[in-house]
C-alpha positions in Angstrom: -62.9 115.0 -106.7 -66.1 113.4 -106.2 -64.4 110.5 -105.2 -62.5 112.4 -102.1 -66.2 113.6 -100.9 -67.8 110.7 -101.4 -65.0 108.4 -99.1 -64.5 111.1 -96.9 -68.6 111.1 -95.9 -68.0 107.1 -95.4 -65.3 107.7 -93.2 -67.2 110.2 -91.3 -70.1 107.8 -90.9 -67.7 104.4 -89.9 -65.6 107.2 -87.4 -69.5 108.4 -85.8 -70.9 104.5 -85.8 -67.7 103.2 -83.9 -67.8 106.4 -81.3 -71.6 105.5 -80.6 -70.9 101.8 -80.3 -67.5 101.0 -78.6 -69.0 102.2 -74.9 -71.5 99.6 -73.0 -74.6 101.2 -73.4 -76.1 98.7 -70.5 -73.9 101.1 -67.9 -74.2 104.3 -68.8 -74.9 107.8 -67.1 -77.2 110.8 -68.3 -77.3 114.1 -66.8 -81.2 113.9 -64.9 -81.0 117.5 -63.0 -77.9 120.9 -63.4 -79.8 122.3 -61.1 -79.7 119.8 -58.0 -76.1 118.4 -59.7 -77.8 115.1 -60.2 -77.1 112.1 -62.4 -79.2 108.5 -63.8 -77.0 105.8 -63.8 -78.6 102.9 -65.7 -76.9 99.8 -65.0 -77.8 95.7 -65.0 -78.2 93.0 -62.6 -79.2 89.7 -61.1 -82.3 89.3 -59.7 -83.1 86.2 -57.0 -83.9 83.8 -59.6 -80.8 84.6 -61.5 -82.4 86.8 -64.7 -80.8 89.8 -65.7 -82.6 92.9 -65.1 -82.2 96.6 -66.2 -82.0 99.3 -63.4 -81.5 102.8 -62.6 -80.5 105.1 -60.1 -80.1 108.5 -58.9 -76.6 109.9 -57.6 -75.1 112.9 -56.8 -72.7 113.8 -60.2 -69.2 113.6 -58.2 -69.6 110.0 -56.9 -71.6 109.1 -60.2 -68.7 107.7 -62.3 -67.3 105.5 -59.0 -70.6 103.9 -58.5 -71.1 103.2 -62.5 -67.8 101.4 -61.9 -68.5 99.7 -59.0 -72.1 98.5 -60.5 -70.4 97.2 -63.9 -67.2 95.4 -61.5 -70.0 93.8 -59.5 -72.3 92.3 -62.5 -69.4 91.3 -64.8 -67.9 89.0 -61.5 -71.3 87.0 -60.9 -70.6 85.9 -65.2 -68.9 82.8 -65.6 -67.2 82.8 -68.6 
């Protein structure tokens, strides 16, 4: 019996680490305002000089998951792989 708690709290912990994990956390969108329907999308890009940066930006919530998708499109074609 101890046994059947003690692999069931491992599972629980390997399900919770790989539902945290498996999204890119360098695009990712928070709720910033309910009131005024507003989201923060932090995303990544190139500067001039070619580094990578970290931005954000405010969006209305409908067009918030396009843009996040547009923003991760744009950053992953300037990588040469």
């Amino acid at each position: 019996m101890i046994r059947f708690f003690i692999w069931l709290f491992l599972t629980l912990i390997i399900i919770n680490y790989y539902k945290k994990y498996k999204y890119n956390w360098h695009f990712q969108i928070s709720d910033l305002n309910d009131n005024l329907d507003l989201n923060l999308i932090i995303f990544l890009y190139y500067d001039k000089d070619k580094n990578i940066k970290k931005g954000k930006i405010i969006v209305p919530r409908e067009s918030s998951f396009e843009i996040k998708e547009l923003l991760e499109d744009l950053f992953l074609e300037k990588i040469s792989i």
